[in-house]
C-alpha positions in Angstrom: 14.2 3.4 -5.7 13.7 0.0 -4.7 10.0 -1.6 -5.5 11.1 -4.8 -4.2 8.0 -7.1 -4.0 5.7 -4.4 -5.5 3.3 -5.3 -8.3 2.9 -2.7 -11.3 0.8 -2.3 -14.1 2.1 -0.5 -17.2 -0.6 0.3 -20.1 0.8 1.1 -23.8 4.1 -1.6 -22.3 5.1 -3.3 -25.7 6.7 0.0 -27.1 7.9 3.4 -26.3 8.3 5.0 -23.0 5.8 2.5 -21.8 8.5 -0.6 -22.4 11.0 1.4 -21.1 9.1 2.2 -17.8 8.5 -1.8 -17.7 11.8 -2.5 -18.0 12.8 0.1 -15.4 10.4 -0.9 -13.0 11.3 -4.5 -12.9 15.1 -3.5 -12.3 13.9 -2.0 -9.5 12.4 -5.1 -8.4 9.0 -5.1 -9.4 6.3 -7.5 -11.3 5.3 -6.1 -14.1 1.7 -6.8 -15.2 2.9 -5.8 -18.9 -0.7 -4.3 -21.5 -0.3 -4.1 -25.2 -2.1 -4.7 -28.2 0.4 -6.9 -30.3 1.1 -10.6 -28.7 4.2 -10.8 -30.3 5.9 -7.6 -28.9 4.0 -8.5 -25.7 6.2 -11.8 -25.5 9.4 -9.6 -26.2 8.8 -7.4 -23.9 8.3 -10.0 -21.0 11.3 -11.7 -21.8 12.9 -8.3 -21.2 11.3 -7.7 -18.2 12.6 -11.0 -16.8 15.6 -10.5 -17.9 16.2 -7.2 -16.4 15.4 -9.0 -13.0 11.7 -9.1 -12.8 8.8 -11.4 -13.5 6.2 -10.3 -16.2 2.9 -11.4 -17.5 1.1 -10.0 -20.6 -2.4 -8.9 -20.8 -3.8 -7.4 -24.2 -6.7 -5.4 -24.3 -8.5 -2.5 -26.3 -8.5 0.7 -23.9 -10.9 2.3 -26.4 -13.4 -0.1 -24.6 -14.6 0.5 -21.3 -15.8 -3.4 -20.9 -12.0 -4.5 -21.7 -10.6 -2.4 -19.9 -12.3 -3.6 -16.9 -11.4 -7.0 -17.9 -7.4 -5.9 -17.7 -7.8 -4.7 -14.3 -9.6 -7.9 -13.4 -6.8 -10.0 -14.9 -4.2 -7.5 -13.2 -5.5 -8.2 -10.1 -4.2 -6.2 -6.9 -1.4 -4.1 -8.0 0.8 -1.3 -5.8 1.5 0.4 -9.0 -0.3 2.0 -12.1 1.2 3.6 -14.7 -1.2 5.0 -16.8 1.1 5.4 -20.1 -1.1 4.2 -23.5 -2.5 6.5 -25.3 -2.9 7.2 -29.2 -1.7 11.0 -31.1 -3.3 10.8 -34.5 -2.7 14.1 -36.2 -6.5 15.5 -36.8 -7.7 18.9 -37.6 -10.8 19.9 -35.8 -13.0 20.1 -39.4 -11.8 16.7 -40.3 -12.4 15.0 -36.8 -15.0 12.1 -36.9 -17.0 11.9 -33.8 -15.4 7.9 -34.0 -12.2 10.2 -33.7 -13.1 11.9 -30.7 -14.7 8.9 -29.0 -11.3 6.8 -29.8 -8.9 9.4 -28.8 -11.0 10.5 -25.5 -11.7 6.7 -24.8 -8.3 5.6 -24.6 -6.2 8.6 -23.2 -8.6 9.5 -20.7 -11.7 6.9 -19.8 -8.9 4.1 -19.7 -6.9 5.7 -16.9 -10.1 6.7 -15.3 -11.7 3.3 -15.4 -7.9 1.7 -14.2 -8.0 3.8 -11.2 -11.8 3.0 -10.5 -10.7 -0.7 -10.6 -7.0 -0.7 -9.0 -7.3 2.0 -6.2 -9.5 1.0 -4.1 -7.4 -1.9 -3.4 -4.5 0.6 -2.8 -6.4 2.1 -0.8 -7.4 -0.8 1.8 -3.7 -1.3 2.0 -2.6 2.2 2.8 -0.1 2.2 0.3 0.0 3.0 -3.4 1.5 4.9 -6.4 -0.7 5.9 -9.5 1.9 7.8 -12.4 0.0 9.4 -15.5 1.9 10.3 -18.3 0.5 13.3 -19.9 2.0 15.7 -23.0 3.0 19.4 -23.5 0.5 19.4 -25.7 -2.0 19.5 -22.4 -0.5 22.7 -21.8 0.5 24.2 -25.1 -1.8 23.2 -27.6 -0.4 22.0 -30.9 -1.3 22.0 -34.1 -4.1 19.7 -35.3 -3.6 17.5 -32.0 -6.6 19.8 -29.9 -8.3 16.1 -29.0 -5.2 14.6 -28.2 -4.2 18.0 -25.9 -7.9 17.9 -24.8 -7.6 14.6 -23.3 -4.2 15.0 -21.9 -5.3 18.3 -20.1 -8.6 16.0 -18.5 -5.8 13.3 -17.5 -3.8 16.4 -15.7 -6.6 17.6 -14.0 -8.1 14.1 -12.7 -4.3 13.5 -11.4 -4.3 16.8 -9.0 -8.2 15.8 -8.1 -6.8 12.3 -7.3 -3.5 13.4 -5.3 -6.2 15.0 -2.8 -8.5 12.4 -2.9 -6.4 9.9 -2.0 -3.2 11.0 -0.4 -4.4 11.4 3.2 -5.2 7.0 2.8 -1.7 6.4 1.5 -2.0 6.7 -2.7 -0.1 9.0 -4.1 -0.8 10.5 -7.7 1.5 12.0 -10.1 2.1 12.8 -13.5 5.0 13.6 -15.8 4.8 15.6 -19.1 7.3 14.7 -21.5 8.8 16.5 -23.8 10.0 15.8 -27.6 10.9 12.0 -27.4 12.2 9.6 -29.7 10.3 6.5 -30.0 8.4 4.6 -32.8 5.4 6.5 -32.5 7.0 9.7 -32.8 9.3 9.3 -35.7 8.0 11.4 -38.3 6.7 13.7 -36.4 6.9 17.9 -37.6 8.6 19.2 -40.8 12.1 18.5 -39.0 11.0 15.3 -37.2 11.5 14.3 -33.6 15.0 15.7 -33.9 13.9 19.4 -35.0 11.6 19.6 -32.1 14.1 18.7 -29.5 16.5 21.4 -30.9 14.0 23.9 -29.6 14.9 22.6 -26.2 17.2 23.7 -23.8 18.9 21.0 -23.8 18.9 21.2 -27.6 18.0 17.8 -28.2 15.4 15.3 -28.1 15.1 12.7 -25.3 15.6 9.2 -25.4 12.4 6.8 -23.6 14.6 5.7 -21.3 14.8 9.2 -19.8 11.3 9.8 -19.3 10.9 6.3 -17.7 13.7 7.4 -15.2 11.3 9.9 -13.5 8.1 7.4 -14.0 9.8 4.7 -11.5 10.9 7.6 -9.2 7.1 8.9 -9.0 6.3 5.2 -8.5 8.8 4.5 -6.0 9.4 5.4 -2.5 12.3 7.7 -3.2 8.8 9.9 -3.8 7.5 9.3 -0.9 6.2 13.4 -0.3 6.0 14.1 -3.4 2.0 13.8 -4.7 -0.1 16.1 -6.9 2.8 17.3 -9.0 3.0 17.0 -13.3 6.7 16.7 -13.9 8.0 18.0 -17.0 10.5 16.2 -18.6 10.9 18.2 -21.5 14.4 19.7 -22.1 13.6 23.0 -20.6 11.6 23.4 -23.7 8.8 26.2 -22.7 10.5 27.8 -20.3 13.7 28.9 -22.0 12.8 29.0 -25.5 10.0 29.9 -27.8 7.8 26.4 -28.7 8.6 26.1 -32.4 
């Protein structure tokens, strides 16, 4: 899964699955144009980056605004791979949703990644060669509790992946997505009655995953061991709908 002299960007990079795709990316040889928020875990997670092997830069920007996201591509400059990874999950019930809310959450999980691929495909595309990854939710499919933005967004981001897989395969830009499932990272820490932990015992697999595991299948949609694969959301959730009830 080599991406030996391949540039990538990675939004939502300073934390998470997002770091760990960095990380994994520039193992497999890439640069790693590295988006956050926070300069100081944007520095850390450079010096990761390099030290798995790769080179890094740090950008910060506000993917709630169109105008800086725009700016991050610009800064990015020509790229072979996006991962479109950021996005934010606050716990909102429809009656108690702002329309700041809905702006932020729509904004920033599903404008950003369309104003990215806007911006970075087109150069892709003049070069015949190119990998876009989204990472999505189960909540696109299965819509939780008091997360309907959030699962609103992440269904839009789902169906803009399949519409992009037609779009541009035929020119040489794939587009995929993966959908993971519970997974322990910061962000997700106190999430449900039982936590992080409670959810993944509804898996299969009867546990949750670690970030590391859903960045495995990012670099493989990124990389040319995926070279026929296009239009597909991968779920890397456990097992979790398909063998057991969703708690």
């Amino acid at each position: 899964m080599t991406l030996s002299g391949k540039t990538a960007l990675v939004t939502g990079a300073t934390a998470g699955i997002g770091y760990a795709v960095a990380v994994q990316l520039a193992a497999a040889g890439a640069e790693v144009v590295v988006h956050g928020r926070n300069a100081e875990r944007g520095a850390k997670t450079v010096q990761d980056v390099e030290n798995a092997g790769g080179s890094a830069c740090f950008v910060a920007a506000d993917l709630s605004d169109a105008d800086d996201v725009r700016r991050l591509a610009d800064e990015a400059g020509e790229v072979d791979v996006l991962v479109n990874n950021a996005g934010i999950y606050p716990v909102i019930a429809t009656f108690d949703a702002t329309d700041a809310d809905f702006d932020e959450q729509i904004n920033t999980n599903l404008r950003a990644p369309f104003v990215l691929v806007q911006k970075l495909v087109p150069g892709m595309l003049s070069r015949g060669d190119g990998a876009v990854v989204n990472v999505s939710s189960v909540a696109a499919s299965r819509p939780a509790a008091d997360a309907g933005i959030y699962g609103a967004s992440k269904a839009g981001l789902e169906l803009l992946t399949k519409l992009w897989a037609d779009e541009f395969g035929a020119r040489g830009v794939r587009v995929n997505g993966v959908s993971p499932g519970p997974t322990r990272t910061a962000g997700t820490a106190d999430f449900g009655p039982d936590g992080i932990e409670g959810m993944g015992r509804t898996t299969a697999l009867a546990r949750a995953a670690d970030a590391d595991e859903i960045a495995s299948a990012v670099t493989f949609l990124a990389s040319p061991a995926a070279s026929y694969v296009n239009g597909t959301i991968l779920d890397v959730d456990g097992g979790r709908p398909a063998i057991r009830p969703v708690a």
